[in-house]
Structures are given as structure tokens and as C-alpha cells.
C-alpha positions in Angstrom: 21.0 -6.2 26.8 19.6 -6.6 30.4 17.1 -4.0 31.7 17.3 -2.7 35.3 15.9 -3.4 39.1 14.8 -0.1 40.2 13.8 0.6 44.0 11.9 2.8 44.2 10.4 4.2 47.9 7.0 5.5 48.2 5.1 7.6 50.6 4.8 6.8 54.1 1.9 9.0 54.6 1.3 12.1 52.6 0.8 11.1 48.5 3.2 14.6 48.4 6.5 13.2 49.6 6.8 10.9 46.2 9.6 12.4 44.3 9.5 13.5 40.4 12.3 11.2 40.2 10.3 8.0 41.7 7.3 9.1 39.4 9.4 9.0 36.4 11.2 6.0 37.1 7.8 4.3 37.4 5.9 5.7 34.4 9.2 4.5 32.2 9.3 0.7 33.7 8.2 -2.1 32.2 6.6 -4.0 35.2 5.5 -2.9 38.9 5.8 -4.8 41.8 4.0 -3.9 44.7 3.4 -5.1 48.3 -0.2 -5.3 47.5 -1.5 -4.2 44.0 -4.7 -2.9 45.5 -2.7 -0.2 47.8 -0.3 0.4 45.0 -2.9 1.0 42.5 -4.4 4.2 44.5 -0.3 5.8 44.2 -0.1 4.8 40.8 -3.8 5.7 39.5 -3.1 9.6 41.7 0.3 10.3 39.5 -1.1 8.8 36.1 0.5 5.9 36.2 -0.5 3.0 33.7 2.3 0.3 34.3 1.7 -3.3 34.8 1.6 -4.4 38.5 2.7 -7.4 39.7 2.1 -9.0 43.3 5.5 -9.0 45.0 5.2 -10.0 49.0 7.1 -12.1 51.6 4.6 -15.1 50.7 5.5 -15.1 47.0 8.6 -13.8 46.7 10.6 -17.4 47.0 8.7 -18.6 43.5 8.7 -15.4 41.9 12.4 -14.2 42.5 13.6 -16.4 39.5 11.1 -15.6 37.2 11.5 -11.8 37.8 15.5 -12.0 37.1 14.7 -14.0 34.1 12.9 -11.0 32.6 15.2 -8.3 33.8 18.1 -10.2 32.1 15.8 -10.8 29.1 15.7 -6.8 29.1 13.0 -5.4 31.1 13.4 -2.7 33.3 11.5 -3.8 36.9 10.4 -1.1 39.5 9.7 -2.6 43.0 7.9 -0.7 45.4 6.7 -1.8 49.1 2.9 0.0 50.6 4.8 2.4 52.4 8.6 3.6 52.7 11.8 2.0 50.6 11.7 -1.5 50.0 13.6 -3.9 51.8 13.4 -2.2 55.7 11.0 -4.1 57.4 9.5 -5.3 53.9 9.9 -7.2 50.9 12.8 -6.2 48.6 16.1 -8.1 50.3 15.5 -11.5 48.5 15.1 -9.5 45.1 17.9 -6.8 45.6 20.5 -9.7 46.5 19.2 -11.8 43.4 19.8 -9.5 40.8 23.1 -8.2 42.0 24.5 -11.7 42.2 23.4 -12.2 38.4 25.3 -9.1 37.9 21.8 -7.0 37.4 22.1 -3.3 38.3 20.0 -2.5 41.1 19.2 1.2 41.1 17.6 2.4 44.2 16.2 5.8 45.1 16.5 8.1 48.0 12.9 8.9 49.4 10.8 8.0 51.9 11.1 6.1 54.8 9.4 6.3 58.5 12.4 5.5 60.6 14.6 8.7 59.8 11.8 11.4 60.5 11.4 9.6 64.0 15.1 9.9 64.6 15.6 13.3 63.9 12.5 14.3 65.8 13.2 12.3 69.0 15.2 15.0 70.5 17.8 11.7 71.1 20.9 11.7 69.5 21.4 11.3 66.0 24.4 11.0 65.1 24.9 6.9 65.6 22.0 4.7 66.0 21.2 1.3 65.4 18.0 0.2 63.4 16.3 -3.2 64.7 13.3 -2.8 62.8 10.5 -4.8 64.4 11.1 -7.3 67.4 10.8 -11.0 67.6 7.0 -11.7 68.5 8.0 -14.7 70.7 11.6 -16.5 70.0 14.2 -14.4 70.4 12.8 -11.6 72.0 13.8 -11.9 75.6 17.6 -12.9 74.5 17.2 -9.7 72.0 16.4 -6.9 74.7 18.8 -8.4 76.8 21.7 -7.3 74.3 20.5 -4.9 73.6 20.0 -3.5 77.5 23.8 -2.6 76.8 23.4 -0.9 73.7 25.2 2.4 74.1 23.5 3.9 70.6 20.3 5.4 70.0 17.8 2.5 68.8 14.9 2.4 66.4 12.2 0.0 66.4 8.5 -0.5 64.4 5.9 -1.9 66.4 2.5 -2.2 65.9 -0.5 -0.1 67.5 -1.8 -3.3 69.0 1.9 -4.2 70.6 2.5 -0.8 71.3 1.7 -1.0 75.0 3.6 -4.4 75.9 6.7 -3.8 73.9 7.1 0.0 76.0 6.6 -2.5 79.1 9.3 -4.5 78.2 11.9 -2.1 77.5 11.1 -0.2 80.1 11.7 -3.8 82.0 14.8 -4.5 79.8 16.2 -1.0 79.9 14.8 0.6 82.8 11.7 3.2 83.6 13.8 5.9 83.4 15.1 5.5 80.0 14.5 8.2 77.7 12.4 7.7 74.3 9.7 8.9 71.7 7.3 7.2 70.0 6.7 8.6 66.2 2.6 8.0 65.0 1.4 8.6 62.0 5.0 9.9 60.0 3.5 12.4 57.6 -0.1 12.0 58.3 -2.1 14.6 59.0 -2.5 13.0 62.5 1.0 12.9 62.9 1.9 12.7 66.4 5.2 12.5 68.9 4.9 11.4 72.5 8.4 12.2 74.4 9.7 11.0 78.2 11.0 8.3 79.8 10.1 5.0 78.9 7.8 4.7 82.3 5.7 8.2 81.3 5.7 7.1 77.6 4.0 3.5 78.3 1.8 5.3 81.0 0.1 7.6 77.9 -0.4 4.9 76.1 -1.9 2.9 78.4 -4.7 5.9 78.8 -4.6 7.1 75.1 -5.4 3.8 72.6 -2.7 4.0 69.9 -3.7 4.0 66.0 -1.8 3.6 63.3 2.0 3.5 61.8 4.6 3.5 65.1 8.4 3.8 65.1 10.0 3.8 68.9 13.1 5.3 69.0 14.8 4.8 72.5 18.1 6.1 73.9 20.8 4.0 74.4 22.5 2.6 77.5 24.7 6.2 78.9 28.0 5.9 79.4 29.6 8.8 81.4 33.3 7.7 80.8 33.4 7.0 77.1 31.0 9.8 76.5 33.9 12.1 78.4 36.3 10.8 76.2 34.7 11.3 72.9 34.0 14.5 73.9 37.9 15.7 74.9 38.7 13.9 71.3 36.4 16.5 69.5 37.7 19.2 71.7 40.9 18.2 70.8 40.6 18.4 67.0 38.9 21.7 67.1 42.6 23.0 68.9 44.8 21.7 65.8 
């Protein structure tokens, strides 16, 4: 009998926000794989964890896929975990996922923690559609990217790293205009935890005096449109008369 993929998010900052779930799901499978064993091994070692752990990262994952289904379907019951946050958003975990589900695997995967939905909600920007892009293009594709995405009338999320930081608010402010409203998220349950809020202009400007550190997730507001914001509005107002 095949075992099971599990996916299993860990913290993003605070060792607290695992879930007894997640910690249980891990002590019962039959092989780790982490991101990087060295990171994993501090989560694992603090909740009494004594698994085997297995390297699982976007340079290995091609040659390893195949061997990793071959156990599953050979019965063993495979936890995957990322350094921070729920597999397979902005990390390893697609290739796998996709894998065992066309082998007709199950692939069980837990709610927990993740950095872009904290960011969201605390943005002060609307919530309730949005569009994750996750990071940008470095150099191909970027330009052709923002530019679609000028017109995008739904809040977006990005990551970026602290050393981009600065030139990616630049750009969108470029792309989307200095007056654009946004929030950049540092340090998602850390106890430096930190949201800057403005336009896209005031925003870059702190930056550019205050060196950013650490984890970032940019959530920016999407491209306002007056008329079809009117009309979704009368369409609600509508439904609450019936």
C-alpha cells in the first residue's frame, strides 16, 4: 500500500506559529525533506523531533523527484517542509506535489504558515481579491511584467529581498506611479516585525534613509477604477434590497 506526501508549512518567524497538527504529522513520517537540513534541524531538534532529513531544494529536486515517488509508492509516508512558510510559494515543493499526484499519490497538505497573508491583511489595502506574483524577474521579463501589471485592478503581493528592496519600490512606483498606495511587511512574526504604509513614492523614500533587514513581502494596490468600482458597489447594494 502506498504511504503519503504530506506538506507540511513551518514557521515564518516565531518557532510558536507551528501547529500540533504539523508537529504530529512530522514526528509520524518516515522521511523529512527540508529546504536546508541545517535550518530544518533547529525546528525539528526544538519540538523533539527525530525523523530522518533529507536535502530537498530547487538544485536537486529534478534527480531526486523520482527517487522520492519511488518510496512513497513503495509505502513510506514523506513530509516536505521549505525554511520558512508552506512549500511550494516561492520555494521548492511544485515539482514534488505535481509528481506524486500524477502517480495517483495523495498529497496531504496543511494549513499554516505563510508570510504573504499576514502582509495582506495588515496592509490596510483591500483584501478581498488579490493577485500573488511572488518574487519578480531579476532581469528577463521584468520590464514586460510591471508593465501588465501597471493595469492590474487587484491588490498585488510581491517578496523581494532587503538588498532589492529599494530598486524594486523605484520601479513600481515608475511602472505604477508615485502615488500608488502600498505597505511593505518585515520581519512576519519576528519580534522585529515591522509595517511601513504610504504611497509608493513615501514608502521608497523610508527606505532609502532606513537600510532594510530581513524577510519582505510588498503588497501594493491595484490600478483604481472609479466606474467598475461604482458598479460592484450598486450590485452589493442591490442584493442587500432582495
Amino acid at each position: 500500500m502506498p504511504g503519503k506526501l504530506f506538506i507540511v508549512p513551518t514557521p515564518v518567524g516565531n518557532l510558536g506559529d507551528m501547529t500540533f497538527r504539523a508537529v504530529e504529522v512530522l514526528k509520524g513520517a518516515d522521511l523529512v525533506l527540508a529546504e536546508d537540513t541545517r535550518t530544518s534541524s533547529v525546528l525539528l531538534k526544538h519540538y523533539d523531533i527525530h525523523v530522518p532529513l533529507q536535502s530537498h531544494h530547487k538544485f536537486n529536486e529534478h534527480q531526486t523527484v523520482d527517487i522520492i515517488k519511488e518510496k512513497i509508492l513503495a509505502g513510506a509516508n514523506v513530509a516536505l517542509i521549505s525554511d520558512a512558510g508552506t512549500p511550494g510559494i516561492s520555494d521548492p515543493g511544485f515539482l514534488l506535489a505535481r509528481t506524486c499526484a500524477a502517480e495517483g499519490i495523495t498529497v496531504e497538505t496543511l494549513p499554516g504558515a505563510t508570510a504573504c497573508i499576514p502582509a495582506l491583511v495588515s496592509s490596510g489595502l483591500p483584501c478581498d481579491r488579490f493577485c500573488f506574483e511572488g518574487f519578480l524577474p531579476q532581469k528577463k521579463g521584468r520590464r514586460t511584467l510591471l508593465e501588465q501589471l501597471s493595469e492590474e485592478s487587484r491588490t498585488m503581493v510581491f517578496y523581494e529581498s532587503p538588498y532589492r528592496l529599494v530598486k524594486t519600490l523605484d520601479q513600481l512606483a515608475q511602472f505604477f506611479g508615485p502615488e500608488r498606495e502600498c505597505s511593505v511587511a518585515r520581519e512576519i512574526s519576528k519580534v522585529h516585525e515591522e509595517h511601513v504604509r504610504g504611497t509608493l513614492e513615501e514608502v521608497s523614500a523610508w527606505f532609502h534613509a532606513h537600510e532594510p533587514k530581513g524577510e519582505i513581502v510588498i503588497v501594493v494596490a491595484g490600478k483604481s477604477n472609479k466606474k467598475q468600482r461604482g458598479r460592484e458597489i450598486e450590485e452589493r447594494d442591490n442584493e442587500l434590497d432582495i
